[in-house]
C-alpha positions as CSV (number, residue, x, y, z in Angstrom):
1,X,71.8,-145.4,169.6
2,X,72.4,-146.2,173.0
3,X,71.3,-144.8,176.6
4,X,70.0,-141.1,176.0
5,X,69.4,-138.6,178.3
6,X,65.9,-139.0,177.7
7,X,66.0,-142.7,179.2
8,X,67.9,-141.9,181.3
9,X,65.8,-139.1,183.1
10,X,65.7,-135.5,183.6
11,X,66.0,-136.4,187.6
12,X,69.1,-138.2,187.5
13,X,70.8,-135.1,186.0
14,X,69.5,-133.1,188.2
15,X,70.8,-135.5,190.9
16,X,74.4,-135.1,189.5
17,X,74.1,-131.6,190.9
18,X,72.6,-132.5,194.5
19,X,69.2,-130.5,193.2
20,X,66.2,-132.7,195.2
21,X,63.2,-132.8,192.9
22,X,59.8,-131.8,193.6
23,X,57.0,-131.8,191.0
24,X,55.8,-128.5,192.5
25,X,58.9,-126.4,192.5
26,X,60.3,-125.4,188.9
27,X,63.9,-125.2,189.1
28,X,65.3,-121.6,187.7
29,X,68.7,-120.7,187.0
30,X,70.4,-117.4,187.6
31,X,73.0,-116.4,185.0
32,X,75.3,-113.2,184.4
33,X,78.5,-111.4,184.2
34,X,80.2,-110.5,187.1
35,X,79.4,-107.1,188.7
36,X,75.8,-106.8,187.1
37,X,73.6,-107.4,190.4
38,X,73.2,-111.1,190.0
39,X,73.6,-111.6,193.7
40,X,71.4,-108.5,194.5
41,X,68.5,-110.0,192.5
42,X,69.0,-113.7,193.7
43,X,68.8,-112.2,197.4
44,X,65.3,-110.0,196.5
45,X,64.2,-112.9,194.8
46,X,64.6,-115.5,197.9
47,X,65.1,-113.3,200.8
48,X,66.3,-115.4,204.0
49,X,65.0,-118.3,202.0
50,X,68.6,-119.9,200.4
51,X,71.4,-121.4,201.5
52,X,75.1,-122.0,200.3
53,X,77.9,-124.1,199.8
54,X,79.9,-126.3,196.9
55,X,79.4,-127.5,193.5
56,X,79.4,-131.0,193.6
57,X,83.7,-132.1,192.6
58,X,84.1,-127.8,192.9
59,X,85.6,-125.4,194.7
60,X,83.5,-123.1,193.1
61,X,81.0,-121.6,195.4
62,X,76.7,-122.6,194.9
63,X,73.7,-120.4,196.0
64,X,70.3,-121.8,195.9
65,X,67.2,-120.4,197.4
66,X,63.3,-120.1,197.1
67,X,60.9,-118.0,195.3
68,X,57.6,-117.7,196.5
69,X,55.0,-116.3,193.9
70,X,51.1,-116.8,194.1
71,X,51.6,-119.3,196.3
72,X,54.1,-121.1,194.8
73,X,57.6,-121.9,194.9
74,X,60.1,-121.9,192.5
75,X,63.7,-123.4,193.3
76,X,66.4,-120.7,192.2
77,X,69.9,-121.6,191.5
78,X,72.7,-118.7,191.3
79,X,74.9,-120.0,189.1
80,X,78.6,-118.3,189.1
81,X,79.0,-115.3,187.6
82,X,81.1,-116.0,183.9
83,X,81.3,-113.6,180.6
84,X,81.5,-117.0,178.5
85,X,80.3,-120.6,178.2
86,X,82.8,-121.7,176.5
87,X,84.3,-123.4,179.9
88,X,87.5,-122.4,179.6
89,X,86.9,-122.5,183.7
90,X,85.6,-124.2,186.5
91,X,83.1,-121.2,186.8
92,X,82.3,-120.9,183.2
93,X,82.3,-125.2,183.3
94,X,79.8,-125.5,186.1
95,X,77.3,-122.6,184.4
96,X,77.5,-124.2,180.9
97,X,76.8,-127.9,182.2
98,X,74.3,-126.5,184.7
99,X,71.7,-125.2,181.9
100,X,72.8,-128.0,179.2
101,X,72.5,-130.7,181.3
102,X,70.7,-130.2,184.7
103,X,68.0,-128.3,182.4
104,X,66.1,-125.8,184.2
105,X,62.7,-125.1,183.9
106,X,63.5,-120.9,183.0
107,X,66.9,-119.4,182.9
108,X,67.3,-115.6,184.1
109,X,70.1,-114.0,182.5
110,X,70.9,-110.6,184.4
111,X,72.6,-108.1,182.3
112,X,74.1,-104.9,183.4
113,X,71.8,-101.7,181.4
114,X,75.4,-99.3,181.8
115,X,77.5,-102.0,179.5
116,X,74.7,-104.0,178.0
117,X,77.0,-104.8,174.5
118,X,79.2,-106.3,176.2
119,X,77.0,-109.0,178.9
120,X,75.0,-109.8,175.7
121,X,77.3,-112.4,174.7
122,X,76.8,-114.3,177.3
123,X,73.0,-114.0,176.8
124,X,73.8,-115.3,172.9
125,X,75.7,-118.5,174.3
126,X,72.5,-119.2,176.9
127,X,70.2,-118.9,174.0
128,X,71.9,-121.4,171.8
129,X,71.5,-123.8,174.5
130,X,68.4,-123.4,175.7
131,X,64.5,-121.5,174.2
132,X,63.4,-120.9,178.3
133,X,65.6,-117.6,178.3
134,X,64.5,-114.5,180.2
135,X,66.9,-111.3,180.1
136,X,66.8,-109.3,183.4
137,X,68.2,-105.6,182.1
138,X,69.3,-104.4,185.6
139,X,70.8,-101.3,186.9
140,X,68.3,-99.7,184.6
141,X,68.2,-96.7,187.5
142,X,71.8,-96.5,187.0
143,X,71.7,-96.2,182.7
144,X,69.2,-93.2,183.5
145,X,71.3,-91.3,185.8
146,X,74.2,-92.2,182.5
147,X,71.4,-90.9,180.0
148,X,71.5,-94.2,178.5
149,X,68.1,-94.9,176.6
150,X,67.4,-99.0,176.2
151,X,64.2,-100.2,174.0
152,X,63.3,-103.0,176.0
153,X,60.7,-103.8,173.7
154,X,63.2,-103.3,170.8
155,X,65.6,-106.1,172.3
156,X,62.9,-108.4,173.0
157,X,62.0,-107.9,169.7
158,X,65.3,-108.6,168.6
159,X,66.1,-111.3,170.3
160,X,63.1,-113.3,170.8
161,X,62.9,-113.4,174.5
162,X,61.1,-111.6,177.2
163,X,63.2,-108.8,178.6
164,X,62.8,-107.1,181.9
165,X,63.8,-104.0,182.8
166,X,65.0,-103.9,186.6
167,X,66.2,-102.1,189.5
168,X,67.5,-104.5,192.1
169,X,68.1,-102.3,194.8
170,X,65.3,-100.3,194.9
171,X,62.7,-103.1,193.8
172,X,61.7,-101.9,190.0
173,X,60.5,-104.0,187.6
174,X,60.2,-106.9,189.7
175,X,56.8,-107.8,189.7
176,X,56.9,-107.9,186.2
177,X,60.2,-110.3,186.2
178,X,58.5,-113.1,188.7
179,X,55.2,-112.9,186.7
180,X,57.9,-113.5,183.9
181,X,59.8,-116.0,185.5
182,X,56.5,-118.0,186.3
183,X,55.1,-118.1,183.3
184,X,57.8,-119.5,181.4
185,X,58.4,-121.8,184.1
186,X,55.5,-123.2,183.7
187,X,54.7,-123.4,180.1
188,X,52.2,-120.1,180.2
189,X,55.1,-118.2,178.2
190,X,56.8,-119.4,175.6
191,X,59.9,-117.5,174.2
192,X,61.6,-117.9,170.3
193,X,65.1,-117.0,170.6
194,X,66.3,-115.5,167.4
195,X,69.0,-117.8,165.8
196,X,72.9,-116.8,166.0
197,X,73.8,-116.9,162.6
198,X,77.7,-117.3,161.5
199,X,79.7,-117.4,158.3
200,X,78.7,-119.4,155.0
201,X,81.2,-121.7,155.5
202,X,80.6,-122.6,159.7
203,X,76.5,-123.3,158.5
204,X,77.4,-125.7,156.0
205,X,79.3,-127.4,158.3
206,X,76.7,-127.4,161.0
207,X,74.1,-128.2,158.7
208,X,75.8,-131.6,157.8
209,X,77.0,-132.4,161.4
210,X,73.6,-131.7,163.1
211,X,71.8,-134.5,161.9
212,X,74.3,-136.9,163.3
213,X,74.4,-135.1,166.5
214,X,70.5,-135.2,166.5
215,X,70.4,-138.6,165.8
216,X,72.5,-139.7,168.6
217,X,71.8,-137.4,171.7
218,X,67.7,-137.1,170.6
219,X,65.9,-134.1,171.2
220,X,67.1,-133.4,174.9
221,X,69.7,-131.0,174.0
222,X,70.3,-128.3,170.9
223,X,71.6,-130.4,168.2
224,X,72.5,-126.9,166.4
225,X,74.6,-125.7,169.8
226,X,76.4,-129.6,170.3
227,X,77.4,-129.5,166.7
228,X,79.0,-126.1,166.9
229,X,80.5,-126.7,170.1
230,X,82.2,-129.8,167.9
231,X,83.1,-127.9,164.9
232,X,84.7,-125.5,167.4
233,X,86.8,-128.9,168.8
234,X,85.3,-128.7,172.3
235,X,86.3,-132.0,174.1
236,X,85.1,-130.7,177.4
237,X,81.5,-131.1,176.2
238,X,82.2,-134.1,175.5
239,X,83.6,-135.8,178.6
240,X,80.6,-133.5,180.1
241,X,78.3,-134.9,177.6
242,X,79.8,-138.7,179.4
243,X,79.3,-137.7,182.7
244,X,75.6,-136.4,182.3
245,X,74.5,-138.9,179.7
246,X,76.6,-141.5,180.7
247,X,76.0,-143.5,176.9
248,X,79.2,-144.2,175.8
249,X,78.1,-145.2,172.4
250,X,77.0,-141.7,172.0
251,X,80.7,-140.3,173.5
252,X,82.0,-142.7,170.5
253,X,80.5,-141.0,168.2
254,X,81.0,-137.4,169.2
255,X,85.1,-139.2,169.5
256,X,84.8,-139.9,166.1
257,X,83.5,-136.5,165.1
258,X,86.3,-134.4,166.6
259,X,88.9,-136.8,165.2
C-alpha cells in the first residue's frame, strides 16, 4: 500500500526532528503536565549534560540532554509540558507527533502525586500510542506532607506499566526510575498497558476501521489509537501522518476515511 514508515526508516523520522542517531544511545522522551517537576527530573536526570533550543518549524522551546547509567547513555528528550494530545496546540502538536512518529525507545510520563486524577489523562493518551510507558509519580514527599496515600503497586497494577514513586528535589526514588528507564529501553522490561475502553457504540466503530488503518500504515503505529483519532475527525494526524510517513497513498486513504 505504498511507502510505509517501516520502509521508510525509523532514522528518517527521527531526522525530521534534528535527533542524530547512535546505535548506542536509546532515545527517551520526557512527558507531563505542566507544574509537576518535569524540568526538575530532566535536570537530575542529565545534570550539565543537555542543551536547548527550537523544535524544528516551532517556536516552542526543545530540551535534550544525556543520561548516563552503568556506563551508558541514554538520549533524553523534554518534550513540552501539555495536559492533552489531542494537538489542539503547537505544544500539545509537537508532544503527540514526537512519541507517534519519532518513536522513542521508553517514554517517562511524570505525574504530579498531590493531583494525580487529573495528570492521568495524559498518561491514558501516551499509552494509547505507545506499550514503552513508564509513570514517574513525583512530588511523592509533597502528597505525604498532604496525607495523601498512593498504591504504587496498585496503579501499576492497574494500568499495566511500571510506576515509580519519586522525589525530584531531594533525589528519591531515582535509582529505581533509571534502572526502570533502562530496562525498558532496552528490551529487559516489557510493560502491558491496560486498554482504554469506550462506549459500545465508539468499539464497533474502531473495530471495523482498524483493520483498514492496519492494513495501510503496517505495524509501526497503534492501529487502535489512528483509528480513534479518525473516528474523532482528527485531520491534524493526518497531514502529521504525510509529513512523517510521507506515502500519499496512505494520506488517501485516511482522506477517504474522514470524508
Amino acid at each position: 500500500m505504498g511507502l510505509t514508515y517501516q520502509s521508510a526508516g525509523r532514522s528518517v523520522a527521527r531526522a525530521l526532528f534534528n535527533i542524530k542517531m547512535n546505535d548506542h544511545e536509546p532515545v527517551i522522551a520526557l512527558a507531563g503536565n505542566p507544574n509537576t517537576g518535569k524540568s526538575t527530573v530532566f535536570n537530575s536526570l542529565t545534570g550539565l549534560r543537555q542543551h536547548t533550543g527550537n523544535w524544528p518549524g516551532k517556536t516552542v522551546l526543545r530540551a535534550e540532554g544525556i543520561l548516563i547509567h552503568k556506563g551508558l547513555k541514554y538520549k533524553l528528550i523534554d518534550l513540552p509540558g501539555t495536559y492533552s494530545l489531542l494537538a489542539n496546540s503547537a505544544d500539545e502538536e509537537v508532544a503527540r507527533d514526537f512519541i507517534c512518529f519519532g518513536k522513542p525507545d521508553a517514554t517517562v510520563v511524570v505525574v504530579d502525586a498531590t493531583c494525580l486524577e487529573r495528570n492521568l489523562n495524559l498518561v491514558l493518551q501516551v499509552m494509547e500510542i505507545t506499550d514503552k510507558v513508564i509513570v514517574c509519580v513525583n512530588l511523592i514527599d509533597e502528597a505525604r506532607r498532604k496525607k495523601i496515600e498512593i498504591d504504587i503497586d496498585k496503579l501499576s497494577e492497574k494500568l499495566g506499566l511500571p510506576v515509580i514513586a519519586t522525589a525530584a528535589r531531594s533525589g528519591e526514588g531515582f535509582h529505581r526510575l533509571v534502572d526502570t528507564i533502562g530496562d525498558v529501553a532496552r528490551g529487559r522490561l516489557t510493560p502491558k498497558p491496560k486498554p482504554v475502553r469506550y462506549t459500545r457504540e465508539v468499539e464497533e466503530a474502531v473495530a471495523r476501521l482498524e483493520p483498514t488503518v492496519r492494513n495501510v500504515i503496517g505495524g509501526e503505529a497503534s492501529a487502535r489509537w489512528v483509528a480513534l483519532r479518525l473516528l474523532d475527525g482528527d485531520t491534524k494526524l493526518v497531514q502529521a501522518m504525510e509529513k512523517f510517513f510521507g506515502a500519499r497513498e496512505m494520506v488517501s486513504v485516511m482522506r477517504e476515511v474522514l470524508a
